[in-house]
C-alpha positions in Angstrom: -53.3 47.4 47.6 -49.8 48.5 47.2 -48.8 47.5 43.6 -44.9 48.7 44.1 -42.6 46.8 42.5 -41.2 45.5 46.0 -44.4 45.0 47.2 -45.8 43.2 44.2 -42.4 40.6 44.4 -43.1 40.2 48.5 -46.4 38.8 47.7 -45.0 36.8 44.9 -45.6 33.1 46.9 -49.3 33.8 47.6 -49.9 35.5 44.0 -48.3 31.9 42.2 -49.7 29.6 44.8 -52.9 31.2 44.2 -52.3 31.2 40.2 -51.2 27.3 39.9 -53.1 26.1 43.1 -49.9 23.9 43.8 -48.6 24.4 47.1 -44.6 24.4 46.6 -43.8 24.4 50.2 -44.5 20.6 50.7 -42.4 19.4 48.4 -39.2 21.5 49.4 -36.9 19.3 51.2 -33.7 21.9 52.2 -33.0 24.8 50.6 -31.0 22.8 47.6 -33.4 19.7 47.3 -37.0 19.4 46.7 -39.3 16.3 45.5 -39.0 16.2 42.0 -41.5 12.9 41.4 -43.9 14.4 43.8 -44.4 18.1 42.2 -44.4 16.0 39.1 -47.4 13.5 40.1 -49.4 16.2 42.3 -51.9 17.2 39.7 -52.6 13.4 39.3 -52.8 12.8 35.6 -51.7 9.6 34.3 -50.3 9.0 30.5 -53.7 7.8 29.4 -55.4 10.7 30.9 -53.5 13.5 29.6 -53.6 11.3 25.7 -57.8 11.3 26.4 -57.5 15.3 27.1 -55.2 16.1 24.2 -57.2 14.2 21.5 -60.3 15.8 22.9 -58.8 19.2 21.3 -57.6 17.0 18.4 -53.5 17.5 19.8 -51.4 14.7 19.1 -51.6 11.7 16.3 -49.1 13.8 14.5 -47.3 11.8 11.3 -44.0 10.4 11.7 -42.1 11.3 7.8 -38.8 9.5 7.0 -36.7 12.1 5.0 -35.3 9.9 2.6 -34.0 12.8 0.4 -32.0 14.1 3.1 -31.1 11.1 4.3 -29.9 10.6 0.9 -27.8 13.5 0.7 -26.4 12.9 4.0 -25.3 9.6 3.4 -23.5 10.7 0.0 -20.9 12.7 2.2 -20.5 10.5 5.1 -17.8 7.7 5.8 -18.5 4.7 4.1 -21.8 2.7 5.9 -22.4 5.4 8.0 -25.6 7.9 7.5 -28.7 7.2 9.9 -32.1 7.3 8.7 -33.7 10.6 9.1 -37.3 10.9 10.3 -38.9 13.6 11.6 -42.2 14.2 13.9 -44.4 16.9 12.1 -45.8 18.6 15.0 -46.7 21.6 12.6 -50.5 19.4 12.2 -51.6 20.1 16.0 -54.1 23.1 15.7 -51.7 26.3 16.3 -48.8 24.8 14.4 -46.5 23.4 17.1 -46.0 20.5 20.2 -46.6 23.4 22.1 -50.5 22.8 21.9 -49.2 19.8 23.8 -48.0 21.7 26.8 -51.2 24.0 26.7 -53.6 21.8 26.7 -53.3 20.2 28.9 -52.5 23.6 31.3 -55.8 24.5 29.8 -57.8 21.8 30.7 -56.3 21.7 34.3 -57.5 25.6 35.2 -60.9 24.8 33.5 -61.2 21.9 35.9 -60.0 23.9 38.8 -62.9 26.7 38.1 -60.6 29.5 36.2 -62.1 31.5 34.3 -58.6 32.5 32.6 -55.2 31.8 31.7 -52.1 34.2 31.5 -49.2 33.0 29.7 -45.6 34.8 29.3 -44.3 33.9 25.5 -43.2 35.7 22.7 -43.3 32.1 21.0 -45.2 29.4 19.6 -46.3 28.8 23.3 -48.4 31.9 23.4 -50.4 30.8 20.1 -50.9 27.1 21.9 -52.7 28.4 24.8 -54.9 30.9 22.7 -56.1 28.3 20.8 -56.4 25.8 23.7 -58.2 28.6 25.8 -60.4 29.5 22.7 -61.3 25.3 22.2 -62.2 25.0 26.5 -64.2 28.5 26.7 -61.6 30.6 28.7 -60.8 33.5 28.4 -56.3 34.1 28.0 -53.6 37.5 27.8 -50.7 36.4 26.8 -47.7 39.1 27.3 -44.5 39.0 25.0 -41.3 40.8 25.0 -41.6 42.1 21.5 -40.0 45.5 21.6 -36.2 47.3 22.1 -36.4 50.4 23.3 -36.7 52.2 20.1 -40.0 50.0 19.2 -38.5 47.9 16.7 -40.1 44.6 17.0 -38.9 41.1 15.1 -40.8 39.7 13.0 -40.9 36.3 14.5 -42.5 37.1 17.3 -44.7 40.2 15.4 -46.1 36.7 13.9 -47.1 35.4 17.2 -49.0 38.3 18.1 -51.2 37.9 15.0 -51.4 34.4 15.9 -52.3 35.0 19.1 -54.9 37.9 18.7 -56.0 35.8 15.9 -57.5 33.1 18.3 -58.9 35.4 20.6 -56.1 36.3 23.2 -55.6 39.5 24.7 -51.5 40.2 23.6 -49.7 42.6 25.7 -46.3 43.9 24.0 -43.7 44.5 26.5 -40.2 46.1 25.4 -37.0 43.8 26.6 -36.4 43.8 30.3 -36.7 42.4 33.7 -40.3 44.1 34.3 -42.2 41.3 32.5 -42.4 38.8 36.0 -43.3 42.1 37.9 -46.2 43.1 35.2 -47.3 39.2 34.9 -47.5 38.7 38.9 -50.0 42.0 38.8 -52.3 40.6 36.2 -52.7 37.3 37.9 -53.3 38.9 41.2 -55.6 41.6 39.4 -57.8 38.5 37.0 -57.4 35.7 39.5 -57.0 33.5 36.3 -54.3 30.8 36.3 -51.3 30.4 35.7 -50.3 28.4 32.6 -46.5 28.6 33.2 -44.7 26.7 30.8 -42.7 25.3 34.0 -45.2 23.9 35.6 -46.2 19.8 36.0 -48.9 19.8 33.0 -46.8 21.8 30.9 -44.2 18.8 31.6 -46.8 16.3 31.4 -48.1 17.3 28.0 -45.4 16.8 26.4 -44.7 13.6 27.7 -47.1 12.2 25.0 -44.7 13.4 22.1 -42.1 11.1 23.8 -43.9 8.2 24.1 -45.9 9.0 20.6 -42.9 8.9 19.0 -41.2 5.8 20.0 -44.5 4.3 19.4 -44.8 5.3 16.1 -41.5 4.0 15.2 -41.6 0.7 16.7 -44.8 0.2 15.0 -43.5 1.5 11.8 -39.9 -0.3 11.8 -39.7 -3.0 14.9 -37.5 -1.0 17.1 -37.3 1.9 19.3 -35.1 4.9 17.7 -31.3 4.8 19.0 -31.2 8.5 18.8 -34.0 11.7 19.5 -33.0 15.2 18.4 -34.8 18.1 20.4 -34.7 21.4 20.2 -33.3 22.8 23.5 -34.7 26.6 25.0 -35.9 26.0 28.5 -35.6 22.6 29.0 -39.2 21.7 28.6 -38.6 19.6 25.6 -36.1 17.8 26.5 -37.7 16.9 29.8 -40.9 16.1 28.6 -39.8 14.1 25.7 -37.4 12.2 27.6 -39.8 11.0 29.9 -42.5 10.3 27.3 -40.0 7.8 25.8 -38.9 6.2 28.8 -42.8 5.6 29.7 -42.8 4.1 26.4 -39.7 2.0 27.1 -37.6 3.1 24.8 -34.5 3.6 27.6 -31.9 3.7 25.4 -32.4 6.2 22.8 -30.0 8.9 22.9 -31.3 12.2 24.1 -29.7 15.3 22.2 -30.2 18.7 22.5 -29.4 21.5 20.2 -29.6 24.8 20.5 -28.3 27.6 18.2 -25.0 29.2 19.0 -25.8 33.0 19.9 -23.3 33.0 22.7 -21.9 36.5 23.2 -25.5 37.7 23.2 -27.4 38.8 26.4 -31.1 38.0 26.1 -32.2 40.4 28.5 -30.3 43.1 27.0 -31.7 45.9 24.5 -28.8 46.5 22.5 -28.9 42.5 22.1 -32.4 41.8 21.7 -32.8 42.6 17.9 -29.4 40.9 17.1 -30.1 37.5 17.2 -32.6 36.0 14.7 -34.1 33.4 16.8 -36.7 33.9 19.6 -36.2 30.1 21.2 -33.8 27.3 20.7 -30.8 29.6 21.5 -27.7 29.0 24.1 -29.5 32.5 25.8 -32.0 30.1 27.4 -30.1 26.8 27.0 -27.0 27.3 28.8 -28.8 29.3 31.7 -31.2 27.3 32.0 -29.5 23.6 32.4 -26.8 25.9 34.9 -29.8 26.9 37.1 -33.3 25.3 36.0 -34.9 27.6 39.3 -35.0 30.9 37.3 -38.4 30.4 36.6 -41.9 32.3 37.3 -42.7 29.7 39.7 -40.8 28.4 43.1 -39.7 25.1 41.4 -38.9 24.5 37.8 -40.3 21.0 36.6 -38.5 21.2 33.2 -35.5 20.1 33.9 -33.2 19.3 30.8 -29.8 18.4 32.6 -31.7 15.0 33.8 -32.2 13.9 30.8 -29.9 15.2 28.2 -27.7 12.8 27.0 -25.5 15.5 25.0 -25.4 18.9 24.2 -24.6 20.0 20.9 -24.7 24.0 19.0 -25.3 24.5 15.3 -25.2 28.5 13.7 -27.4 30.8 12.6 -26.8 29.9 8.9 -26.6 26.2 8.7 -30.7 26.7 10.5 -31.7 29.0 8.0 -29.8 26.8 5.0 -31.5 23.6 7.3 -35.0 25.6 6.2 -34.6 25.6 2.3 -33.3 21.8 2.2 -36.4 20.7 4.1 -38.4 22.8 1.6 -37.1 22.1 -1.7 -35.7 18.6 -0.8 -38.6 17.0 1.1 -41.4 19.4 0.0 -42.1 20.5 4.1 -42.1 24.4 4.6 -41.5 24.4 8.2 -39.7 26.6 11.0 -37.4 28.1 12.1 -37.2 26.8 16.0 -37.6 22.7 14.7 -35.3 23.0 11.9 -32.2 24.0 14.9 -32.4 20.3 15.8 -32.7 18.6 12.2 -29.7 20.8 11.9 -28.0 19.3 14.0 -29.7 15.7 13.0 -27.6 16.4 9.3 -24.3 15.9 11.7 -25.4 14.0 14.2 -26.7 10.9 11.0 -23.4 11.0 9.7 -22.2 9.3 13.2 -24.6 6.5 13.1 -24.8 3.3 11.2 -26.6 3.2 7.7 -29.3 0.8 9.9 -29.7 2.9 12.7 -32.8 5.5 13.7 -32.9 9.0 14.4 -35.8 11.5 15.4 -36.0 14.8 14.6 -38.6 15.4 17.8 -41.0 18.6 16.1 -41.2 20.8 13.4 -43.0 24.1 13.6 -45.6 26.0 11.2 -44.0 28.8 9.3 -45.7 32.3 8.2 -44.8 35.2 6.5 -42.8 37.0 9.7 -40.9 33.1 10.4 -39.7 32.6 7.3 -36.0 33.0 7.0 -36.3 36.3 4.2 -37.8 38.2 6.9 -35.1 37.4 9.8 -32.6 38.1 7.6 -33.6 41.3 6.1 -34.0 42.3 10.0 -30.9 41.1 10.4 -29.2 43.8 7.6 -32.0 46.5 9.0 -30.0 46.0 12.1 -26.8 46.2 10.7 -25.8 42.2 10.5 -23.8 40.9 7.6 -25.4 38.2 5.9 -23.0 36.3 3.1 -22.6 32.8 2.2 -19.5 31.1 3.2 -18.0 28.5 5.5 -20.1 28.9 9.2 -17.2 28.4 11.2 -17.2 32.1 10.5 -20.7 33.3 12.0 -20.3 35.3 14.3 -23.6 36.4 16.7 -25.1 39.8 16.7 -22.4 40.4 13.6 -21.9 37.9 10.7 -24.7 35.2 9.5 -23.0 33.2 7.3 -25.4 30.2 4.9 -23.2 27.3 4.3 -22.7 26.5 0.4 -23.4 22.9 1.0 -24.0 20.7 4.3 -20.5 19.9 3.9 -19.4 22.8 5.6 -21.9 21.5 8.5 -20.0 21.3 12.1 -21.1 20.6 15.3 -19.9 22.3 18.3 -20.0 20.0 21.7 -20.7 21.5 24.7 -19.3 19.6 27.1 -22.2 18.1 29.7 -19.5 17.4 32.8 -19.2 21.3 32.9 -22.7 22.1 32.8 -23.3 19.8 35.4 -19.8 21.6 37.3 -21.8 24.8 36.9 -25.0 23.6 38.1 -23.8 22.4 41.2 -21.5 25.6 41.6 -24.4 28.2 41.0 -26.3 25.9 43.3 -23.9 25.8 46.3 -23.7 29.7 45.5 -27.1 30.6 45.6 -27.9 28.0 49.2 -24.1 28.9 51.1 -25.6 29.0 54.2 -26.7 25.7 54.0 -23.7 23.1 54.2 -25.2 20.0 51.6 -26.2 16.6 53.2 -26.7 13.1 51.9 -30.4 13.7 50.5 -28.7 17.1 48.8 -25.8 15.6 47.1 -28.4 12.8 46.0 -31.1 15.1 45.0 -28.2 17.1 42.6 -26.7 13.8 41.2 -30.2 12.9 39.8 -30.8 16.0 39.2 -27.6 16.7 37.0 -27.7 13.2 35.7 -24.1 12.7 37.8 -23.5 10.4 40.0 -23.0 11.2 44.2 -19.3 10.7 43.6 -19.3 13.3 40.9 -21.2 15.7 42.9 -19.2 15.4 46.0 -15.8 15.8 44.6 -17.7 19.2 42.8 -18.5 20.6 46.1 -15.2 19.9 48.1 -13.3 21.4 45.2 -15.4 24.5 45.4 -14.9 24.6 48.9 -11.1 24.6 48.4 -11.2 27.4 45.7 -12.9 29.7 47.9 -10.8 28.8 51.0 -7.8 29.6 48.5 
């Protein structure tokens, strides 16, 4: 068989169709629209089958903890009756440490069911860990490949961590250096193993975490008689959001406020190897954030199901330094050693309280385990190995791949908006880019209002006035 690079990507459809056993043609509608409900609902698992899966691995049940301290703290520097209650959801108990067992298990149980005798998985994260440890607990066997290296082998420590983690549970880990070779290199082991594909874009990655969602406003209508009017999730791919979103709105909690944070690193190419070993976070970055809610479809498989702009209600960036000064509060205020990726969205949560009533709810949506190579003394001596600055100071004046600057006091905490209209403006643009030979109809410019969270008016004043720049 001809394993050429061109050869390998010609044969990429029969490869993933073969690795997911979904077949992506039936849902495509035109080349812009596709049936979104129907990829989603094709493995037919309902909310109580996938909660019956997940507890048979002991995921899920995780605690709900209100951070009084910090809610505490916040409240003493906010306007007068403002300061939200701060809980958070301490995903760090599911067995490798993150709501990423969610995703896995489920992905895990699915290929078991469909006679794999395997999974691959591409992570340099907490994802890789999940499905080693979900592959262990169903008696399959898992390689798990991770970008880990520039080009001069220096490796973070972050994602260093994961490996152990990973080999520790039985996976086969292959380290890849930064580049676009990784899709190439997974496509030949699936073809090569025949094992499955546990994509972290495909339905039961989605549906997996669709239990945090619906755990979570669960657990705080039991605890406090309502539904929480705000959720704070970490945004990378979109997963998170997506899955938590719809977990809630199973659970009826429709009117919680969906935010997403992500750290500020832009400036910063992901794929790039000068780049790579700048930036002190492996997830939860504006490197997969702002790409992927601009164009969800850059995926390992035909059709992405996590699909953040949906269900975001607003986009919001926090620095490098207010995460890592995020890290010690939680620690020595509230006694939780956790991080680094959760502690991006309770960063945000310390702004984000000081908007809300004194009465009112928010969720911090996961927190992560933390090991020697996570904590924030090892990214930040990388970060000076690699020629960073790392001072305290005012954040305003972090600057990514350069400065890292720890706030003195949450005080100097800002939020930075992104603004979700032009997200949504880019989404349709890179999609009317990518399909120009195809002139949108009706079902389009409906599929893209749902699927930007827009409405058809919105999406068809987009288009015309992209028709009229280009005809300028």
């Amino acid at each position: 068989m001809d394993n050429s690079y061109s050869a390998v990507m010609s044969r990429k459809s029969e490869i993933l169709k073969q690795a997911t056993g979904i077949e992506y043609d039936q849902f495509e509608i035109s080349p812009i629209a596709f049936d979104y409900e129907g990829l989603m609902a094709s493995c037919e698992y309902s909310l109580e089958d996938v909660q019956k899966i997940l507890r048979e691995t002991g995921v899920g049940q995780t605690p709900m903890v209100e951070l009084k301290n910090i809610t505490q703290l916040v409240r003493s520097i906010s306007p007068q009756g403002k300061g939200g209650r701060i809980f958070i959801k301490d995903e760090a108990a599911n067995p490798s440490g993150s709501f990423k067992d969610r995703r896995a298990a489920l992905s895990v149980y699915h290929a078991k069911k469909l006679g794999y005798k395997g999974v691959v998985a591409a992570s340099s994260g907490n994802y890789g860990a999940a499905v080693a440890s979900q592959a262990t607990k169903r008696g399959l066997k898992s390689i798990i490949m991770q970008e880990v290296y520039d080009s001069k082998r220096n490796g973070q420590p972050e994602i260093l961590e994961k490996t152990r983690a990973c080999e520790a549970y039985g996976a086969e880990v292959w380290q890849l250096t930064v580049g676009p070779e990784l899709f190439y290199i997974m496509l030949c082991a699936l073809e090569d193993t025949q094992f499955f594909s546990a994509s972290l874009y495909i339905p039961t990655s989605i549906l997996g975490i669709e239990t945090l969602g619906y755990e979570l406003a669960d657990q705080v209508m039991q605890q406090e008689g309502r539904y929480p009017d705000m959720v704070v999730v970490t945004h990378a791919g979109g997963g998170n959001v997506t899955g938590t979103a719809r977990g809630l709105q199973k659970a009826g909690s429709h009117d919680s406020i969906v935010v997403g944070v992500s750290v500020d690193l832009r400036g910063l190419h992901m794929a790039s190897d000068s780049d790579f070993n700048r930036k002190s976070f492996t997830t939860g970055h504006t490197g997969f954030g702002i790409p992927f809610l601009t164009w969800p479809d850059r995926t390992d498989v035909p059709r992405n199901c996590a699909r953040g702009l949906r269900f975001m209600d607003r986009y919001v960036l926090v620095t490098q330094g207010e995460v890592f000064h995020t890290t010690e509060m939680l620690a020595k205020l509230e006694g939780m050693e956790r991080g680094p990726a959760g502690n991006t969205s309770l960063a945000g949560a310390i702004c984000l309280a000081r908007e809300l009533d004194r009465d009112q709810i928010l969720v911090v949506q996961e927190t992560e385990y933390t090991a020697a190579g996570k904590l924030p003394s090892s990214q930040l001596t990388f970060a000076e190995e690699n020629g960073i600055e790392v001072r305290r100071g005012d954040p305003k004046d972090d600057a990514p791949g350069k400065v890292i600057v720890i706030p003195e006091t949450i005080e100097q905490f800002r939020l930075k908006t992104y603004d979700v209209q032009e997200i949504r403006r880019s989404y349709i643009k890179n999609t009317v880019e990518i399909t120009k030979s195809h002139e949108p109809s009706q079902e389009d410019i409906k599929f893209l209002a749902e699927d930007s969270n827009a409405s058809p008016d919105f999406v068809r004043e987009t288009v015309a006035s992209l028709k009229n720049e280009a005809a300028a």
